[in-house]
Each structure stands twice: as structure tokens, then as C-alpha cells.
C-alpha positions as CSV (number, residue, x, y, z in Angstrom):
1,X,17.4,-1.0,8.0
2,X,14.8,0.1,10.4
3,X,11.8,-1.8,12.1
4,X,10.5,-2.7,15.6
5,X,9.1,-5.2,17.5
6,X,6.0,-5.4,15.6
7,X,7.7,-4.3,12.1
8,X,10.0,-5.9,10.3
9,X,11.9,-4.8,7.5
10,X,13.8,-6.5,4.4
11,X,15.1,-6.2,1.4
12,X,14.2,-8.6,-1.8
13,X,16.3,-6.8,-4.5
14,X,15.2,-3.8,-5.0
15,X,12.0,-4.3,-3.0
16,X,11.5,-2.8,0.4
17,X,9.2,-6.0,2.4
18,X,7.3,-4.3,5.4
19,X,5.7,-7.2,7.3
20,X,3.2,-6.3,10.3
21,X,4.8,-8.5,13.3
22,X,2.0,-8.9,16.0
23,X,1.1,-12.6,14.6
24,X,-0.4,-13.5,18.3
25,X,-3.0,-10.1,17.8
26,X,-3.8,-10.9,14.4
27,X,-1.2,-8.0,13.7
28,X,-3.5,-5.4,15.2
29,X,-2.0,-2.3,15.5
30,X,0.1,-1.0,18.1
31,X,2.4,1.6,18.5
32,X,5.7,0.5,17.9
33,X,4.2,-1.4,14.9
34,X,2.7,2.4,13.6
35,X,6.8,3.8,14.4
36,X,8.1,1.1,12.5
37,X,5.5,1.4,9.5
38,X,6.2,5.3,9.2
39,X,9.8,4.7,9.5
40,X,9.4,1.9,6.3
41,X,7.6,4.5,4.1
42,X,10.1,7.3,4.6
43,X,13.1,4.4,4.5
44,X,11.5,3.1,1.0
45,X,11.7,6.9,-0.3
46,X,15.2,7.8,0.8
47,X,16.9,4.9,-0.7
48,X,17.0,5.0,-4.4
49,X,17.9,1.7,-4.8
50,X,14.4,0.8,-3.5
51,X,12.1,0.6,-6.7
52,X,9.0,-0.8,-4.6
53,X,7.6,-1.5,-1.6
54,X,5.8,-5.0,-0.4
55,X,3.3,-4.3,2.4
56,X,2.0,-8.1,4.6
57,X,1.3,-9.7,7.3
58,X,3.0,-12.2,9.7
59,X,1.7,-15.6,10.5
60,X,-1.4,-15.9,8.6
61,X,-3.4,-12.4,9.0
62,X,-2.6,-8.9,7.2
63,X,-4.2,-6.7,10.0
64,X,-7.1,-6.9,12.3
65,X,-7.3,-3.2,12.8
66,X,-6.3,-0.8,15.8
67,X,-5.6,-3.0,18.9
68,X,-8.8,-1.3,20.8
69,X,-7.1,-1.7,24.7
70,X,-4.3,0.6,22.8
71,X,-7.6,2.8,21.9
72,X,-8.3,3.4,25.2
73,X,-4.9,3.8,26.3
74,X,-3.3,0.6,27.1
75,X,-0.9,-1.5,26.0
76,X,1.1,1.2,24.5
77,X,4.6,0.6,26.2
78,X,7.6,2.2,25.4
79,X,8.5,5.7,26.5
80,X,10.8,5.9,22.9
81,X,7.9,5.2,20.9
82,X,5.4,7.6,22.9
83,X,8.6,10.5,22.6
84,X,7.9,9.7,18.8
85,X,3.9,10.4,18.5
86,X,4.2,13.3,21.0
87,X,6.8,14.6,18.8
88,X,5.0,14.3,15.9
89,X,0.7,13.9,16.3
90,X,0.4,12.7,12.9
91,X,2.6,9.9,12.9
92,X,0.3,7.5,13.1
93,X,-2.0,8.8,10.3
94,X,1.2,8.9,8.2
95,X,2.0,5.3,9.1
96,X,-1.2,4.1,8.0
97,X,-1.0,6.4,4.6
98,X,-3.6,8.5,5.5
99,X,-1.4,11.7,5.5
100,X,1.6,10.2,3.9
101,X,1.8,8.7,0.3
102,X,4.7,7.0,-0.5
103,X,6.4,7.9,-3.6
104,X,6.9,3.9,-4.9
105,X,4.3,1.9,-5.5
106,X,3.0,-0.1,-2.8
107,X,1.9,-3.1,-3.5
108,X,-0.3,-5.2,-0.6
109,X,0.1,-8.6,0.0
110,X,-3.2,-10.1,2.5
111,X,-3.8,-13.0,3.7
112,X,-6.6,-14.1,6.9
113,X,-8.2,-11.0,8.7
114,X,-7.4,-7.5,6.8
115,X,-10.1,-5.8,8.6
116,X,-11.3,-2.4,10.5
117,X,-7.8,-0.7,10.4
118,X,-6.4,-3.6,8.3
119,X,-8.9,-2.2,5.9
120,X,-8.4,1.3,5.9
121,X,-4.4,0.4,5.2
122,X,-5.0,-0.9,2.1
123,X,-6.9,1.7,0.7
124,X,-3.5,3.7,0.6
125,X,-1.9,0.7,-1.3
126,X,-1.8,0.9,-4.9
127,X,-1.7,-2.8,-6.2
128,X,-3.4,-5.3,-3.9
129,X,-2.9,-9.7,-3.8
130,X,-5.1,-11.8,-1.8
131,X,-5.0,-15.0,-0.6
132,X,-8.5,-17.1,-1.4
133,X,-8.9,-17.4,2.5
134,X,-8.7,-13.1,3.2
135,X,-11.4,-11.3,4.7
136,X,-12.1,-8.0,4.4
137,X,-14.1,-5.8,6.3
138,X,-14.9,-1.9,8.0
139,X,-16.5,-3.1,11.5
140,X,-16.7,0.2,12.7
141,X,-20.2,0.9,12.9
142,X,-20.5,-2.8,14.9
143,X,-18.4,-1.1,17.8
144,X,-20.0,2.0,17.4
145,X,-17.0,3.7,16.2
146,X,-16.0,5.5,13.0
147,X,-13.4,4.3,9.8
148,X,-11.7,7.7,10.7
149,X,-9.1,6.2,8.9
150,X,-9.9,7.5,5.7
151,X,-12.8,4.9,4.3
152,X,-15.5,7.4,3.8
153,X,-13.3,9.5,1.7
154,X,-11.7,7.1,0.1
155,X,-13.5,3.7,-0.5
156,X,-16.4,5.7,-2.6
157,X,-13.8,6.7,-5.0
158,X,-11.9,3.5,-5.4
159,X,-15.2,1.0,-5.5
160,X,-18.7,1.5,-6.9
161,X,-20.6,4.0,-4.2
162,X,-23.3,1.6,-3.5
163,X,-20.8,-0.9,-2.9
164,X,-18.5,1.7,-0.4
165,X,-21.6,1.9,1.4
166,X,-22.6,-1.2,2.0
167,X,-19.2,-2.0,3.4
168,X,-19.6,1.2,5.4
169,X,-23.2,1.1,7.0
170,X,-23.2,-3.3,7.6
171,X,-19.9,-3.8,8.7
172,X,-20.1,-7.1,7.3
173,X,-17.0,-9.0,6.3
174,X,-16.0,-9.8,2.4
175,X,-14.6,-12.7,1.4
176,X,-11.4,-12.6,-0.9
177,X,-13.4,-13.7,-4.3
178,X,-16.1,-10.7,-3.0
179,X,-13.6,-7.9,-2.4
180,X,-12.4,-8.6,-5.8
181,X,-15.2,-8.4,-7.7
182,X,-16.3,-5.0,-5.9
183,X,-13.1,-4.0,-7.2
184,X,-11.1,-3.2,-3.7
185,X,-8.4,-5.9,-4.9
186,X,-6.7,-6.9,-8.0
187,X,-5.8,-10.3,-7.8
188,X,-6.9,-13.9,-5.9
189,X,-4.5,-16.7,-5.4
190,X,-4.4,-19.3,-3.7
191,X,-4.1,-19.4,0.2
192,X,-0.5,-19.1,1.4
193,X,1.0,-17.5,-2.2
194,X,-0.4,-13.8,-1.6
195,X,3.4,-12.9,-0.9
196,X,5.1,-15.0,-3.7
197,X,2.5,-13.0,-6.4
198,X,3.2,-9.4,-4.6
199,X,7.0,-10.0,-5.1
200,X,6.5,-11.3,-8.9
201,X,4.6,-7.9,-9.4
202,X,6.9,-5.9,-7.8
203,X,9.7,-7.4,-9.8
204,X,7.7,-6.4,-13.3
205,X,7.9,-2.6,-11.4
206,X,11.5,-3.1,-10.8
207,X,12.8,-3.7,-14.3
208,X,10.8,-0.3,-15.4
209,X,12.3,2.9,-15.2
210,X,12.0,4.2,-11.7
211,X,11.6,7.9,-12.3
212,X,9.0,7.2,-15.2
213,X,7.5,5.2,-12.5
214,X,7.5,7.5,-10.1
215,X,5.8,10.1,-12.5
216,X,2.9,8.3,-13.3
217,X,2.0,6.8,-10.0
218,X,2.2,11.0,-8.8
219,X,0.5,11.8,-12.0
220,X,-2.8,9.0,-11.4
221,X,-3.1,10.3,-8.1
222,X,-2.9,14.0,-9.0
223,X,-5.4,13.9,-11.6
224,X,-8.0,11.9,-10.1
225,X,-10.3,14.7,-8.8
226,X,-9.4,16.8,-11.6
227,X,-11.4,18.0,-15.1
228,X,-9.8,16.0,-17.8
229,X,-8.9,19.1,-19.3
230,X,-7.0,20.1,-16.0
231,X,-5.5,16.3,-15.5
232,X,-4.4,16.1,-19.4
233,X,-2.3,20.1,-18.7
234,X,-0.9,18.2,-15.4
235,X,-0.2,14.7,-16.9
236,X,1.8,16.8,-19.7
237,X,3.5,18.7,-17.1
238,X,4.4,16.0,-14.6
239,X,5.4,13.6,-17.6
240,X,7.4,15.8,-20.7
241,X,10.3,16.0,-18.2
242,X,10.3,12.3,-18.0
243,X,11.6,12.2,-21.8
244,X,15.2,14.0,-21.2
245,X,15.7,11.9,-18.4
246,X,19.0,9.3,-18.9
247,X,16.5,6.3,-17.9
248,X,14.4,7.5,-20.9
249,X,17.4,7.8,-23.3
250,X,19.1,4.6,-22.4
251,X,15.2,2.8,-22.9
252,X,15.0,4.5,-26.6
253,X,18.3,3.0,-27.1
254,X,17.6,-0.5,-25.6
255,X,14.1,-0.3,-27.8
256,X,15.9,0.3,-30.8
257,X,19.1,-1.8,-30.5
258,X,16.1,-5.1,-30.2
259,X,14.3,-3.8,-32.7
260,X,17.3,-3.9,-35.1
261,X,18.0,-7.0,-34.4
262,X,14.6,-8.3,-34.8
263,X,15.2,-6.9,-38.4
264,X,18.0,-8.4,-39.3
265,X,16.8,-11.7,-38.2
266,X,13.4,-11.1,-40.6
């Protein structure tokens, strides 16, 4: 298993935990922790035992965005890390799923300051839990900076415009209950249990079939800027195949052996 000094890696069953390890920054980004985030996605998708991935935060905070002395050069030890990014100048727009999707679902667990980079993360996720205590922010503008992360693309189409913008032009923070009634997360627990509910809804991926899982995450994505004329043709071409796999065969089996049985009890 991979990871670095600011990523750490483990496996819960079949779910791949990536936990952002920089507890004393709030988990701000740095290099090493961008190398050990790409490595996770890429890691997650080579292993077929892995059916999910669970993306947090160490001691209290998901991510308080890029570490800004990093920004402007400093802080970035680590000759084998800087071999990586001149190797590859992408790397750390893959790491952050800008130019990288994974292909299981990721599913983000926040708690404390997801903010600014933090932020930008999590709009690659696909399921999100946060803690009652998470705030949520793009403080770009504040610093005079840009989310060139991906948030003017992205947030507009996964949250109400009006609400995208707001977050854009103010730079305010959101509290937890806030971010989840604009829509940017799914589900508020309370402080402390973020991880616990990620895990319990990565376990409900698990038991699915992973290829049919697979498919439809591919297939959501895919469509989403399409005509629904052209996203029904690709839904039906990204999904038929799914019905001749063995996973779908051994679920029609499964389906009808309990539903026999449910029968013979009536």
C-alpha cells in the first residue's frame, strides 16, 4: 500500500481509506500529500478488490486548501517528490481530481475546515458526509487569487447557479447544515461520526456489483452535458453490456432463488 508523510492509506474491506495527514496545517496541501493522493486514486483503480474509496481528514479538519508558502515556493521538500511533478506537470491537478476521475466511487468524509482547496477536492467526490461542526468555503477572491481548481466549472453544475456564485464572488464560509441545503453535500451527522457514516455508505457500494457500479457512476458523468436523446443512446451503450456480465447472472440467480423462497413461505 502506498502513501506519504502527509497521506495515509488503508484498507477497510474492500474500501480504500485516503486520510489527508498534515493535522498541524489543518491538512493544507503539500506536495508529498498531492504524490500520495494521486498514487491512492490510481492504487484504488488497479486493485479490483477495492470496490470504493473513502476520502478524510486527520485530526479534526478535511482540508484547509493549498498551503500558500508551498504557493510561492516553499516548503516543498523532497527532491523524490519534486522528480515526480517535474515528471509529470499534471500530477497535482490529477491528485486533486481535476484531470483524474477515479473509476470507484468516492465518497468524502469532512469534518472542521474543508475550505479553498479543501473545497475544490470535494467537488470531484461523488457522495459527501459532514460532520455538524464542517465549514465549507472558496476564499479565493479574499486573497485575491482564483479557485483554478475547477469551482467555476464545476460548482454551477452541481449547486443552484445563484448559489455557485455566491460562494464564488463572497468567499464566505458555509456552515455544514448550509452546504447541505445548497446541495454541495448529502448528509449531516453529528460531529466526530463523518467517518463512521462514509464507511456505512461505502459498505452499501460494496455488496453491489462492482462492474454495474462502475458503469453507472461512468454513465452519470458521461451524460451530464449531454441531450437526453444523446445520454439515453450512451446510457444504453455503456449499460446493455452490463447484462452478460457473470456479476449480472449470478444477481438474477440470487434474485430469484429469494424470491422462491419468499413463495414457498406465502
Amino acid at each position: 500500500m502506498g502513501g506519504t508523510e502527509h497521506l495515509t492509506v488503508r484498507r477497510e474491506g474492500a474500501t480504500l481509506v485516503l486520510t489527508l495527514n498534515r493535522p498541524e496545517a489543518k491538512n493544507a496541501l503539500s506536495l508529498p500529500m498531492l504524490v500520495g493522493l494521486y498514487d491512492g486514486w490510481v492504487e484504488a483503480d488497479a486493485d479490483d478488490a477495492v470496490r470504493s474509496i473513502v476520502l478524510t481528514g486527520a485530526g479534526g479538519s478535511f482540508c484547509a486548501g493549498m498551503d500558500l508558502k508551498a504557493l510561492a515556493g516553499k516548503g516543498m521538500d523532497g527532491q523524490e517528490y519534486r522528480d515526480r511533478l517535474t515528471a509529470d506537470p499534471d500530477l497535482h491537478w490529477k491528485a486533486m481530481l481535476r484531470h483524474h476521475r477515479p473509476r470507484k466511487p468516492v465518497i468524502a468524509a469532512v469534518e472542521g475546515y474543508c475550505v479553498a482547496g479543501g473545497t475544490e477536492i470535494l467537488q470531484g467526490t461523488d457522495i459527501r458526509v459532514a460532520g455538524e461542526s464542517a465549514t465549507f468555503g472558496l476564499f479565493e477572491v479574499k486573497r485575491g487569487l482564483f479557485p483554478i481548481g475547477g469551482s467555476t466549472v464545476r460548482l454551477q453544475r452541481q449547486i443552484p447557479r445563484t448559489h455557485a456564485l455566491e460562494m464564488l464572488l463572497t468567499g464566505r464560509p458555509y456552515s455544514a447544515r448550509e452546504a447541505a441545503d445548497i446541495g454541495l453535500v448529502g448528509h449531516v451527522v453529528p460531529e466526530g461520526s463523518a467517518l463512521d457514516r462514509a464507511l456505512e455508505i461505502a459498505e452499501l457500494v460494496n455488496s453491489c456489483g462492482p462492474l454495474a457500479v462502475e458503469a453507472v457512476k461512468a454513465s452519470v458523468y458521461e451524460t451530464a452535458e449531454l441531450t437526453e436523446t444523446e445520454g439515453l443512446a450512451a446510457e444504453l451503450k455503456r449499460g446493455w453490456p452490463i447484462f452478460d456480465t457473470a456479476d449480472a447472472k449470478e444477481g438474477a440467480r440470487a434474485f430469484a432463488e429469494k424470491r422462491a423462497a419468499v413463495y414457498k413461505r406465502a
